[in-house]
C-alpha positions in Angstrom: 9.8 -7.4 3.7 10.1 -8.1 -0.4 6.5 -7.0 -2.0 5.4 -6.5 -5.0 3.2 -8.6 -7.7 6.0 -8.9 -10.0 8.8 -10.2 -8.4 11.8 -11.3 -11.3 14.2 -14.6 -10.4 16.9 -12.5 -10.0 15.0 -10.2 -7.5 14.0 -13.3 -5.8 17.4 -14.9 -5.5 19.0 -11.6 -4.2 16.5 -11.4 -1.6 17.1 -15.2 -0.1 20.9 -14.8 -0.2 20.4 -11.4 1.6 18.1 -13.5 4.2 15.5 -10.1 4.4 12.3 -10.6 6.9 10.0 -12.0 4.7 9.1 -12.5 0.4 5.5 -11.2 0.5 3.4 -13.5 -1.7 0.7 -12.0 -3.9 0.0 -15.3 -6.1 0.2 -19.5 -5.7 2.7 -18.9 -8.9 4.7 -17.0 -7.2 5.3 -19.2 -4.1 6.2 -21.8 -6.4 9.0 -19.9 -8.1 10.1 -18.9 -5.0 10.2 -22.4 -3.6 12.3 -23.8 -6.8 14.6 -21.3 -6.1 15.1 -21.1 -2.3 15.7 -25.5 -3.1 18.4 -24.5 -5.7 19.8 -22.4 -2.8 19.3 -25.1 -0.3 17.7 -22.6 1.9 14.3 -21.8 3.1 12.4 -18.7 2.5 10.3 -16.9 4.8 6.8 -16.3 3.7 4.4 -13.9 4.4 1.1 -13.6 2.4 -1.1 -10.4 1.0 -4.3 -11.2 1.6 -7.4 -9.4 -0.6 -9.9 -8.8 2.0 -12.7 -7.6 -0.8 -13.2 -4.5 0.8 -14.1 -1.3 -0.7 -11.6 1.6 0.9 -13.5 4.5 0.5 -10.8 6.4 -1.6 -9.8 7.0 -5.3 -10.4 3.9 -7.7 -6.5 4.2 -8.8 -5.2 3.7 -5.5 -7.5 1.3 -4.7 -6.0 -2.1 -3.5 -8.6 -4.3 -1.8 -10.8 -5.3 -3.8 -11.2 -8.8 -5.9 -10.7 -6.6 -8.9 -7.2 -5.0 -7.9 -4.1 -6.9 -8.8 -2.9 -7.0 -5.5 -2.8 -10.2 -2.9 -5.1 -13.0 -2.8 -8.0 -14.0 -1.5 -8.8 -15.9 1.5 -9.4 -19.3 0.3 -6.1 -18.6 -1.9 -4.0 -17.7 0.9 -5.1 -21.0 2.7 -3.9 -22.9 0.3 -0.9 -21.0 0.2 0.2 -21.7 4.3 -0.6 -25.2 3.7 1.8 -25.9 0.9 4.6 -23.5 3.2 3.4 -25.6 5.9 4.4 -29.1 4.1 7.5 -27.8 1.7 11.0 -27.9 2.9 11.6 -24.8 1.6 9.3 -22.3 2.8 8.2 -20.9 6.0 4.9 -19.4 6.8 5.7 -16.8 9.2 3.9 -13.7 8.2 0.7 -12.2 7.0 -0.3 -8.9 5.4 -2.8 -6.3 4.0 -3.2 -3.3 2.4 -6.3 -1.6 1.0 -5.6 1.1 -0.4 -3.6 4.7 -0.2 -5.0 8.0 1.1 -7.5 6.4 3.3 -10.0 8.5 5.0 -12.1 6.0 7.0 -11.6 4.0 10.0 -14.3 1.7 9.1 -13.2 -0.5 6.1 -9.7 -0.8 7.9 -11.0 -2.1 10.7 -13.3 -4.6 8.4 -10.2 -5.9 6.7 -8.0 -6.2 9.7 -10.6 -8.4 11.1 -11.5 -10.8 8.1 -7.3 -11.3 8.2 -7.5 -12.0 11.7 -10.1 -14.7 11.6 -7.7 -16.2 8.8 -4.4 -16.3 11.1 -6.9 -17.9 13.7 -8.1 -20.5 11.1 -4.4 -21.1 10.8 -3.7 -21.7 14.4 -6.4 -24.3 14.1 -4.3 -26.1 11.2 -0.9 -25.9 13.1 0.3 -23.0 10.9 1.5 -20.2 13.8 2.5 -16.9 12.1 4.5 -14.5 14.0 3.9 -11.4 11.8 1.1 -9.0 11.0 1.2 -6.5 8.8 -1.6 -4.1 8.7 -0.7 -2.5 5.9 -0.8 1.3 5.6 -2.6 4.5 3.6 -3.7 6.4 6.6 -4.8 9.8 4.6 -3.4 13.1 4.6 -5.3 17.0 4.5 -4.5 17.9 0.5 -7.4 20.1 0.7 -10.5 19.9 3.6 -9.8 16.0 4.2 -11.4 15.0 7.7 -8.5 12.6 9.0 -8.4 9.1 10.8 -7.8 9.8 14.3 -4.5 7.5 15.0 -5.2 6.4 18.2 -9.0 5.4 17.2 -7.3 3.6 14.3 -4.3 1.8 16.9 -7.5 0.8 19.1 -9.5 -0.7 16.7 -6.2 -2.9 15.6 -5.3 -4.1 18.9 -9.4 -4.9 19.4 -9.4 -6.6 16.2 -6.4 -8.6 16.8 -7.2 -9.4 20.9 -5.9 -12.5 21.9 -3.4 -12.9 19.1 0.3 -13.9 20.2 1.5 -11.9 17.2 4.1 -8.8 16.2 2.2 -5.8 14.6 3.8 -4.4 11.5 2.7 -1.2 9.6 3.3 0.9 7.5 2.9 4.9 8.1 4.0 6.1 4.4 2.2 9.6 3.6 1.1 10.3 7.5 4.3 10.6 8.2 5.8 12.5 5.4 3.5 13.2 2.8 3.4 16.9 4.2 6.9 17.2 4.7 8.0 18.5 1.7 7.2 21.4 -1.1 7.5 21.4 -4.5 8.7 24.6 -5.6 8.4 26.2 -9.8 8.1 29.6 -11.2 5.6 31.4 -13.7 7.1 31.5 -17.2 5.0 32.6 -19.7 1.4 33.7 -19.5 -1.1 33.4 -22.1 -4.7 33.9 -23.1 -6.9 31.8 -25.7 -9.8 32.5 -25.9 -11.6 33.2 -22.8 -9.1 30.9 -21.3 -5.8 32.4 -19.1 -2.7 30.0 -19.0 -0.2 30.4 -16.9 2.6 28.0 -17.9 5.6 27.0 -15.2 8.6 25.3 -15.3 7.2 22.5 -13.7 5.2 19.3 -15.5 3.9 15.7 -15.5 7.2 14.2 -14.4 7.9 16.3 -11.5 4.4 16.6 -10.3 2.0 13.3 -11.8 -0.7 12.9 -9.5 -3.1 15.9 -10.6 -3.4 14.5 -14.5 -3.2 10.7 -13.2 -6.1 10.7 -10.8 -7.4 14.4 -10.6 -5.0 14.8 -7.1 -5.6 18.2 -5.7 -2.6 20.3 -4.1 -2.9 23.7 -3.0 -0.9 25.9 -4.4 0.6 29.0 -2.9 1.9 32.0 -4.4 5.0 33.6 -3.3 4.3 36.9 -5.0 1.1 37.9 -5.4 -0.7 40.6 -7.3 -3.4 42.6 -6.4 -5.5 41.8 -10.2 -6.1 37.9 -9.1 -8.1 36.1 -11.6 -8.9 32.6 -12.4 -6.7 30.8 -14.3 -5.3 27.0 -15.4 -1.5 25.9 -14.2 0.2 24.1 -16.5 3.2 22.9 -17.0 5.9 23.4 -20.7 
């Protein structure tokens, strides 16, 4: 599966010649690049669509990717008029659908909202002759960072197969950080340490572009101290 809202010509090309799953559409403009350039290939390119449910995912407005104002997918009426040109062009294939609101989702509820406003689309389909063969649910099941209360996975597995009941369709998702956000450690040591003011500074060797997420969005990791002192005190990590 090719995704992304910015998919380059050459990036396009590659993919059709390589004959991957699907191109994952996130705009009408982009389906008709890619349907000039699968006919200049004489080939035909398999299609699957993002679709922007509107729904609010409960987690950090930068990793937000659901809503009308996000960049990504389209929405519903959009992505109906995007089967129906597949569906009548010689050189694309609707086969696929997908969806994903958001990252670091900690809520069942507005997954279970969006899988179903998708589903009732890939049955309005079925009504228009358009059979897809491909869901994608999408990902962003949360991980503990600090006292996080997690997404039970088979609640979240139940209330997909309830949602999509009846469907004659293959279930794609994506695990991302449930599967290996926790897996690894990111290790730096103390260099200096400072006072100004009524401030303490203690300045490691590690910064922004090993460790971004903190200064992006305010991302909390714990932090644990190999050797400690007895005199703890307060203080701000920060990086050279």
């Amino acid at each position: 599966m090719f995704s992304g809202v910015g998919k380059i010509d050459d990036e396009i090309r590659t993919a059709l010649e390589l004959g991957i799953l699907m191109l994952n559409v996130e705009s009408y403009a982009e389906l008709e690049r890619i349907e000039v350039i699968a006919k200049e290939l004489d080939t035909v390119a398999r299609i699957s669509v993002r679709v922007n449910p509107n729904i609010d995912p409960k987690t950090h407005p930068y990793i937000s990717t659901g809503l009308h104002e996000n960049k990504f997918g389209v929405d519903i009426d959009t992505a109906k008029r995007i089967y129906i040109k597949c569906k009548n062009s010689d050189n694309l294939d609707p086969q696929g659908i997908h969806l994903h609101i958001g990252s670091q989702l900690t809520q069942l509820k507005p997954i279970t909202e969006s899988v179903v406003i998708v589903a009732d689309l890939v049955r309005n389909l079925h009504a228009l002759d358009i059979e897809l063969k491909f869901f994608d649910i999408g990902g962003g099941l949360g991980i503990v960072y600090d006292d996080e209360v997690l997404i039970d996975t088979n609640e979240y597995a139940q209330a997909v197969l309830k949602a999509l009941f009846g469907l004659d369709i293959t279930i794609i998702c994506e695990p991302g950080r449930s599967m290996v956000g926790n897996s690894g450690t990111f290790v730096t040591k103390v260099l200096y340490e400072k006072i100004n003011g009524d401030k303490r500074f203690v300045i490691v060797d590690g910064a922004m572009n090993d460790l971004i997420r903190p200064a992006l969005y305010n991302a909390y990791h714990s932090v644990e101290v190999l050797e400690k002192s007895e005199n703890a005190s307060d203080c701000n990590l920060v990086g050279p």
